[in-house]
C-alpha positions in Angstrom: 0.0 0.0 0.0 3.0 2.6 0.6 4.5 1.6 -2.7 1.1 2.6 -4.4 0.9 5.9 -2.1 4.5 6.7 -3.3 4.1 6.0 -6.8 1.2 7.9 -7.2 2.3 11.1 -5.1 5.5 11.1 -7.4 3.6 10.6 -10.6 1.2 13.7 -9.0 4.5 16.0 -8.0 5.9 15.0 -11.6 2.4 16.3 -13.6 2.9 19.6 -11.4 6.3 20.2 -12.6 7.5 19.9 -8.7 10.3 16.9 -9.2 9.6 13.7 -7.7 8.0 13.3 -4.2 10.4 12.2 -1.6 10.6 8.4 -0.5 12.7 6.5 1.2 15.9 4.9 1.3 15.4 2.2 -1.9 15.8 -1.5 -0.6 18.5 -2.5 -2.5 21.2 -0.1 -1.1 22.9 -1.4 1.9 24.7 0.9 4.2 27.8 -1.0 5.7 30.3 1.3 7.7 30.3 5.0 8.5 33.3 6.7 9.5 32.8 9.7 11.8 35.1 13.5 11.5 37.3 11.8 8.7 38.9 15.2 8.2 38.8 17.6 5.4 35.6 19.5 6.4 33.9 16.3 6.3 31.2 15.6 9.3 31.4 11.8 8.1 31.9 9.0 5.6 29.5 6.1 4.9 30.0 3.1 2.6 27.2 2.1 0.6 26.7 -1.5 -1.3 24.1 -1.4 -4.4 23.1 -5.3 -4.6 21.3 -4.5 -7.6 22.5 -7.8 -10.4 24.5 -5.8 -13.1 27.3 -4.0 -11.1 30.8 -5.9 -11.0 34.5 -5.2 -10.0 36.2 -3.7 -12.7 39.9 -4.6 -13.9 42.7 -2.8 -12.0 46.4 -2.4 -13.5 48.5 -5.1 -12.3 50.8 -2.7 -11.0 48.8 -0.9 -8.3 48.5 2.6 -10.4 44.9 2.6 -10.0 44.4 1.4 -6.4 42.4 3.5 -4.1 45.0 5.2 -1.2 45.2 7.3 1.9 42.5 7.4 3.6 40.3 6.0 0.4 41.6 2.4 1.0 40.4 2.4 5.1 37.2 4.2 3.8 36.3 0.8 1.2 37.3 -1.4 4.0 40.7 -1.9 3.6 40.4 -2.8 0.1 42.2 -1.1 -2.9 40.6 -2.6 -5.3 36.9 -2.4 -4.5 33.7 -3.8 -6.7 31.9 -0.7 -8.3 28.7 -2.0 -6.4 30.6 0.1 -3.4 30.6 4.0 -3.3 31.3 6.0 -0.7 29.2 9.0 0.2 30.8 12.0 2.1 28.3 14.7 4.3 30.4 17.8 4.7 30.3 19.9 8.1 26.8 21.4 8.3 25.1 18.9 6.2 21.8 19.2 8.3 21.4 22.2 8.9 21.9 24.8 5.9 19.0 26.5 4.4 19.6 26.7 1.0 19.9 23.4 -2.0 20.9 19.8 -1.3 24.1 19.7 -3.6 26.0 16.3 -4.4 29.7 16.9 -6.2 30.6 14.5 -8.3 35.0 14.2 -9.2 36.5 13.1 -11.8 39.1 10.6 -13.3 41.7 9.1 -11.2 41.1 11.4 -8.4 38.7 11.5 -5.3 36.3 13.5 -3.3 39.1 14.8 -0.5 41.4 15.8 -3.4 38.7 16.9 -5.4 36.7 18.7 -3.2 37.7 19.5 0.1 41.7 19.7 0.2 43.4 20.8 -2.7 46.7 20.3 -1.1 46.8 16.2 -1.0 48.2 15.7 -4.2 51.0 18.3 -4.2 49.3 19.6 -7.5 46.0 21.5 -7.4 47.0 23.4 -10.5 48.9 26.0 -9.0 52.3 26.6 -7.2 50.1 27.1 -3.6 47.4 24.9 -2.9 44.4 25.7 -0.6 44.0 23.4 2.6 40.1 24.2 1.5 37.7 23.7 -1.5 34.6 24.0 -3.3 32.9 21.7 -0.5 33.7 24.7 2.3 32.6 26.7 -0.2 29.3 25.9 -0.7 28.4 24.8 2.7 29.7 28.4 4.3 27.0 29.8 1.5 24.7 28.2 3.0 24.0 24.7 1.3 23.5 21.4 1.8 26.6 19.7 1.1 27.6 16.1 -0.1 29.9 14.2 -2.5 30.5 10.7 -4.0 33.6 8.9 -3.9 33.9 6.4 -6.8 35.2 2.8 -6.5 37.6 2.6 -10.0 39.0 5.9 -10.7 39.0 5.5 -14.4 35.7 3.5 -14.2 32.6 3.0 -16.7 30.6 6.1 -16.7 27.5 3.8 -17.0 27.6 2.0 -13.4 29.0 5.5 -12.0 25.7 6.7 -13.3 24.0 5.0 -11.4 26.1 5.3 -8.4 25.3 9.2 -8.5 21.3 8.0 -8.5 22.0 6.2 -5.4 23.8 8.9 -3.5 21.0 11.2 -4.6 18.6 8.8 -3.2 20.4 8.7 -0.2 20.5 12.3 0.3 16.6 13.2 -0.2 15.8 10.6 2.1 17.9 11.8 5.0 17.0 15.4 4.2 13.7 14.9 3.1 14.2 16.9 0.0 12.6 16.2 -3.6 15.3 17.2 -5.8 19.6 17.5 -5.5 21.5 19.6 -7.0 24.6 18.0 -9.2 28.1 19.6 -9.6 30.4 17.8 -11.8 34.0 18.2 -12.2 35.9 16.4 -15.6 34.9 13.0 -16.4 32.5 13.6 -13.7 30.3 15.5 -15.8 29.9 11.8 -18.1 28.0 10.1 -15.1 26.2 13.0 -13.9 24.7 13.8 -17.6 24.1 10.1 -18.4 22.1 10.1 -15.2 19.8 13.4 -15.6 19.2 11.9 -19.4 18.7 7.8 -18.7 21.6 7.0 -20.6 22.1 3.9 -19.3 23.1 0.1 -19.2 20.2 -2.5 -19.8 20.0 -3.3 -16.3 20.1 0.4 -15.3 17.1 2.7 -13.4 15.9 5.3 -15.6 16.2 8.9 -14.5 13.1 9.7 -12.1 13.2 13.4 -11.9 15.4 13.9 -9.2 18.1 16.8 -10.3 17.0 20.4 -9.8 19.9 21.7 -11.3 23.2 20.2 -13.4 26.8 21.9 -12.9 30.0 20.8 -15.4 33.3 21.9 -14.4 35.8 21.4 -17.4 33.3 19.0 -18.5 34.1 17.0 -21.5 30.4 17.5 -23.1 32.0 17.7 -26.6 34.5 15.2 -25.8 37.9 14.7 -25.8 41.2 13.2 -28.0 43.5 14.2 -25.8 45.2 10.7 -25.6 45.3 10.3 -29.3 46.5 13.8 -30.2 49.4 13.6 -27.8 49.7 9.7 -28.0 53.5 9.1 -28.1 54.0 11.6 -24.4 51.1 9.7 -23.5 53.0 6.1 -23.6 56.0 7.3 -22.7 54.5 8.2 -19.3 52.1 5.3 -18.8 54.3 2.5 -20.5 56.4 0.4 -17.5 58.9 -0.8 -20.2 59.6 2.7 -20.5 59.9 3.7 -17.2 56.0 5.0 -17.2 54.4 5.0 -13.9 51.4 7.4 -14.6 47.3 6.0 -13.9 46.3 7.0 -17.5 45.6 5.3 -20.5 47.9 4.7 -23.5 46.6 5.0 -27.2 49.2 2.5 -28.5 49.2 -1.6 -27.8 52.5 -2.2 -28.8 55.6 -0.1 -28.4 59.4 0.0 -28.4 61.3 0.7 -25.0 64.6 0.4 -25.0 65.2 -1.8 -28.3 62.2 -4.4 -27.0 58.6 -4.6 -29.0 56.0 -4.5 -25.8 52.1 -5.2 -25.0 50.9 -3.9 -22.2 46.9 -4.4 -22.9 45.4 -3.1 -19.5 46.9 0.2 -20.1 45.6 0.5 -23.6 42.2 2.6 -24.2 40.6 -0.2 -26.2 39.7 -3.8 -24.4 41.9 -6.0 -25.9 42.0 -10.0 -24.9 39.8 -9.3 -22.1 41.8 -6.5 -20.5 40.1 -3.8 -20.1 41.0 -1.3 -17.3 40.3 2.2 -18.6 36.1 2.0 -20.0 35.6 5.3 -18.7 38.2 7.4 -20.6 37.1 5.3 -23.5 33.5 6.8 -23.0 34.7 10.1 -23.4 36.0 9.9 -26.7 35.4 12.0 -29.9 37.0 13.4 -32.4 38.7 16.8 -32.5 41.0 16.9 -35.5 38.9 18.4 -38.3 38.6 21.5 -35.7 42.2 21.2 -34.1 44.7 18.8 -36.0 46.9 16.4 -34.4 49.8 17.5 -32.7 52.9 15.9 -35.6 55.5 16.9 -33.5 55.0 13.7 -31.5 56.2 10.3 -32.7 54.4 8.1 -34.6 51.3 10.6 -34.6 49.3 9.6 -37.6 49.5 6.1 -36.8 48.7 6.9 -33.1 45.4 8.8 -34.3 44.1 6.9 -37.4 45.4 3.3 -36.4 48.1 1.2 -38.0 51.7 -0.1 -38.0 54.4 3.2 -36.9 57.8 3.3 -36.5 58.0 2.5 -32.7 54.1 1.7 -31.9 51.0 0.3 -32.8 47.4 0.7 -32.1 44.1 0.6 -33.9 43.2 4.8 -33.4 40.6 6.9 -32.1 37.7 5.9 -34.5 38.2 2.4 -33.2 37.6 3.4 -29.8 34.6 5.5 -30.3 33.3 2.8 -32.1 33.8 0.5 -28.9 31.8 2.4 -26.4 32.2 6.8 -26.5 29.5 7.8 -24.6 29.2 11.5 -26.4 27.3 10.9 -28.8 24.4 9.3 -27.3 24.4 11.8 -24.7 24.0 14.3 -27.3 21.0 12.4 -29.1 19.6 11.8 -25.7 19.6 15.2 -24.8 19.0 16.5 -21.0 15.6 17.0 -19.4 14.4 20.6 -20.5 13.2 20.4 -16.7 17.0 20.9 -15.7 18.9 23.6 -16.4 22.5 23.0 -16.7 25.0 25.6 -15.7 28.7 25.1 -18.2 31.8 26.4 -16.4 35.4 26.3 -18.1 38.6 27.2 -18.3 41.3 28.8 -20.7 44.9 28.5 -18.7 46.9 25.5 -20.2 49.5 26.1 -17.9 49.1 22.6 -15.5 52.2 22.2 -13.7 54.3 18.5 -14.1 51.6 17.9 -16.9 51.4 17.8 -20.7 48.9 20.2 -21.4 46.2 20.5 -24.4 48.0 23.2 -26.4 46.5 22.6 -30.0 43.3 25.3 -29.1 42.1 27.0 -26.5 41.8 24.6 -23.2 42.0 24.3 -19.5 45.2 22.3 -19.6 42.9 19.5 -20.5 39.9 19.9 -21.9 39.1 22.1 -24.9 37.1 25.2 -24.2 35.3 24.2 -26.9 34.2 20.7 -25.5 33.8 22.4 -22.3 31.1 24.4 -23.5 29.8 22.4 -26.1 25.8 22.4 -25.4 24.8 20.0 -27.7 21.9 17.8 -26.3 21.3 20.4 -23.8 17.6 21.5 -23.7 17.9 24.3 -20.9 21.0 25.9 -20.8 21.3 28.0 -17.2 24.5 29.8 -18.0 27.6 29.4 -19.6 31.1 31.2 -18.2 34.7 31.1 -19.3 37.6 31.8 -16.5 40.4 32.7 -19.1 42.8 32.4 -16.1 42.2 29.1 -14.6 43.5 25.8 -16.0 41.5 22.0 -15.2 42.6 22.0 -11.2 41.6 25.4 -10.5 38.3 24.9 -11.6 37.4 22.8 -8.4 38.8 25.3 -5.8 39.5 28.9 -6.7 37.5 31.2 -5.4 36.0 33.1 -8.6 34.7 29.6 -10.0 33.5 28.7 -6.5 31.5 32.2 -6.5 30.2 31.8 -9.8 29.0 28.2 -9.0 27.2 29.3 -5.7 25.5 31.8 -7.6 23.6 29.6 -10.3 22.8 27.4 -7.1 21.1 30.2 -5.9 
């Protein structure tokens, strides 16, 4: 009977343009550990298991590269390598008690929501030579809202099961608050699963979208996508490939390549799935093509090879078409469009000047996105706002002050 009274007070709220009606905590997520003043502005940290029959464990790299750490590894249960059936869900200071929005942030590729988020300063790099203590999660809660983030389980994982990942947390949070609708703030390849949510782009076994976003948020967002990998694929390898002395938790373009006088495979750290090995599906996702804008960068070794496939001098790989073609995500999101019900809000940048980094120097970008890709609207029904900082690069975007500012205002 409280299923039926639920149903049809959401399909009412729903008719009335009001979001979804609030309902409880859905049966299938299982809340296993919470980890009380974790640091970081944080009031706590809870670990959450979706038993729902289509999330797995995704393929690490042998090597460790893309294990979780610090405090990421106690907060998964002492596991590095966790199933992406787990997520964690971080409350920040204040969580219960501010007056304005519900707001979830969502971080991108191989990074987390402390880093992200709340300290800038645990990498050593936030983009600049001094890094804040503090972040965008201070930020917003000082202004006044209701802060959370999600903490993803593979930090180059498939954008698909992340999707749904951000559906849970948002469940989560309009339960405990008693709110109808969240607000979503995406940073990078963040943006991917937040999108794919608000538009039901999904995997078979997937929940559709149910109307619970009041407002989307991209920060550096690839919504045009990105070739970043295949444009720059020779400094790419170099820096990913072990035979090489690569070290980096970032996918390589090539699946063959010469260090030191030896031909060598290295199939997890390739962008395609190859024999099973598959440990990047998420940058895969993000794919498309830039070229007939941009170029390729032919300074680089072996750079028409690297982009359009085939045999090179030093490397081998089947190029960027082949990877779209195995799973990009961009183009569906564009033909699937976002609800006209939910504005979206398109921040970006246009410094290229990431420290210790290769940047994107072939057009305007933030290091590494394009500014074009970042505010590409494509698909988007409602557009809120768009704004370009000139002077920030990719990290910035997540902590300094004038995108935090700008950010709190289309929150309202």
């Amino acid at each position: 009977m409280r299923r039926v009274l639920v149903l049809l007070l959401s399909c009412a709220a729903l008719a009335l343009g009001l979001g979804p009606a609030v309902a409880a905590t859905p049966a299938y997520l299982r809340l296993e550990a919470t980890y009380t003043a974790p640091g970081n502005g944080w009031a706590k940290v809870e670990r959450w298991y979706d038993t729902t029959t289509g999330f797995r464990a995704e393929q690490f790299p042998a090597d460790g590269r893309g294990d979780q750490d610090g405090a990421r590894v106690t907060y998964f249960g002492g596991v590095k390598r966790p199933s992406s059936a787990r997520f964690l869900l971080y409350s920040a200071s204040g969580w219960d008690g501010g007056a304005k929005s519900a707001v979830l942030l969502v971080h991108g590729a191989n990074d987390n929501a402390d880093r992200a988020w709340a300290n800038p300063a645990e990498s050593g790099n936030c983009g600049a030579a001094s890094c804040p203590s503090t972040g965008l999660a201070q930020q917003l809660a000082a202004a006044g809202h209701r802060v959370f983030a999600i903490g993803f389980a593979h930090k180059h994982g498939d954008n698909l099961m992340q999707a749904q990942a951000v559906g849970d947390a948002i469940a989560v949070i309009r339960d405990r608050l008693g709110v109808a609708q969240v607000d979503l703030v995406s940073w990078s390849k963040g943006e991917v699963a937040a999108r794919s949510w608000v538009s039901s782009v999904r995997p078979s076994w997937g929940r559709a979208y149910p109307g619970d976003v009041r407002r989307l948020v991209t920060l550096g967002g690839p919504n045009g996508g990105l070739d970043y990998v295949y444009a720059h694929g020779w400094s790419f390898s170099l820096a990913t490939w072990p035979a090489c002395g690569g070290t980096a938790n970032a996918p390589s373009p090539h699946l063959w390549m010469t260090c030191y006088g030896t031909y060598t495979s290295q199939p997890c750290l390739g962008v395609l799935p190859v024999n099973g090995s598959d440990c990047f599906p998420g940058q895969r996702q993000l794919l498309a093509r830039w070229d007939g804008r941009y170029g390729v960068d032919q300074l680089t070794q072996d750079w028409w090879t690297t982009y359009y496939g085939g045999q090179g001098y030093y490397t081998s790989g089947q190029g960027i078409q082949a990877a779209i073609d195995a799973g990009s995500l961009i183009a569906p999101l564009h033909a699937a469009g976002t609800p006209a019900a939910v504005p979206a809000y398109l921040l970006a940048g246009g410094s290229a000047d990431l420290p210790g980094l290769l940047n994107e120097n072939r057009g305007p970008s933030d290091g590494i996105v394009l500014t074009a890709s970042a505010l590409d609207t494509t698909g988007i029904r409602t557009v809120g706002g768009t704004k370009l900082f000139t002077d920030l690069n990719h990290l910035e975007l997540g902590w300094a002050p004038a995108a935090a500012t700008q950010v709190a205002a289309w929150l309202g």
